[in-house]
N, C-alpha and C positions, 0 to 999 in steps of 0.2 A: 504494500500500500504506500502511495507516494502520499507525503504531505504538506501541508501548504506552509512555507514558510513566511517568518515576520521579522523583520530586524528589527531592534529597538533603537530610540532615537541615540542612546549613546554609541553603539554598533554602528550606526550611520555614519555618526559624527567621527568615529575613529579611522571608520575605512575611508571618509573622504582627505582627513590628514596622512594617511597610509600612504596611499595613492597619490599625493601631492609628496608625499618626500622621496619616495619612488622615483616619480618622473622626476623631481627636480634632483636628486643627490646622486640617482645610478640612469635608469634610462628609462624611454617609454617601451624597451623589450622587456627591462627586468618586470615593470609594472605588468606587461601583459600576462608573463609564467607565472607571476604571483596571481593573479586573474583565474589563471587555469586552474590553478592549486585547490584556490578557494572556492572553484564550482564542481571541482570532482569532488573535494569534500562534502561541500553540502548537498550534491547529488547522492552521497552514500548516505548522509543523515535522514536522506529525506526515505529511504529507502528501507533501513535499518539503524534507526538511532539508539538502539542499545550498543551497537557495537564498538562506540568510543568508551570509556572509563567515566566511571562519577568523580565528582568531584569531591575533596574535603573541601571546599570553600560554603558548599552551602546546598538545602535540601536536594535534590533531584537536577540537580545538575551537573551537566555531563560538558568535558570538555575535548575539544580535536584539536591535536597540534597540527597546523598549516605549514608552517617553516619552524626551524628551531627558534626563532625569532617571534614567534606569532603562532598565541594560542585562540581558538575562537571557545566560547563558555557558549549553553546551552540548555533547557527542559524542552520536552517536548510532550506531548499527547495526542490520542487518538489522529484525530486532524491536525494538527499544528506542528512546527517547531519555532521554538521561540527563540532566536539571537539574540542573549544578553547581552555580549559584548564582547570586544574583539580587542585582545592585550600584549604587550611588549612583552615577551618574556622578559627583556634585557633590565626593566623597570624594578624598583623594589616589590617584593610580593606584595604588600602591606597596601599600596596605593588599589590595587585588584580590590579591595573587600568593599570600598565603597559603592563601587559598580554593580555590584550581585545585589 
């Protein structure tokens, strides 16, 4: 069963500064394989979303590392998955808890 995903505004917000430092600090290729990364992932989320790991950060959610750099956070349901937020691994963990 495929499901419908929903990014959340801060999910948004992240992936549109992602994508600007992207294109501005490495290239608009690098921007594109990262692009790719991050729709075969969420094609397998949408697809079978148990199969990423839960998180300790917080009830039922599930995270997928995209790059070793870029983790994507997660719950889902019957119909839905929900995109909480899309995180720097590079960043301190601690800054993460406020977004969940």
């Amino acid at each position: 069963m495929s499901r419908k995903v929903v990014i959340s505004k801060t999910a948004q917000k992240k992936l549109e500064n992602l994508f600007e430092y992207l294109i501005t600090e490495w290239s608009l290729k690098v921007k594109k394989e990262f692009v790719e990364k991050l729709d075969s992932s969420i094609e397998i989320i949408k697809t079978q979303p148990e199969i990423f790991p839960e998180s300790k950060k917080g009830k039922k959610l599930r995270r997928c590392v995209i790059t070793k750099q870029t983790t994507l956070y997660y719950r889902f349901n019957s119909k839905r998955i929900n995109v909480v937020t899309i995180f720097d691994t590079r960043q301190h963990p601690n800054k993460l808890d406020p977004e969940l």
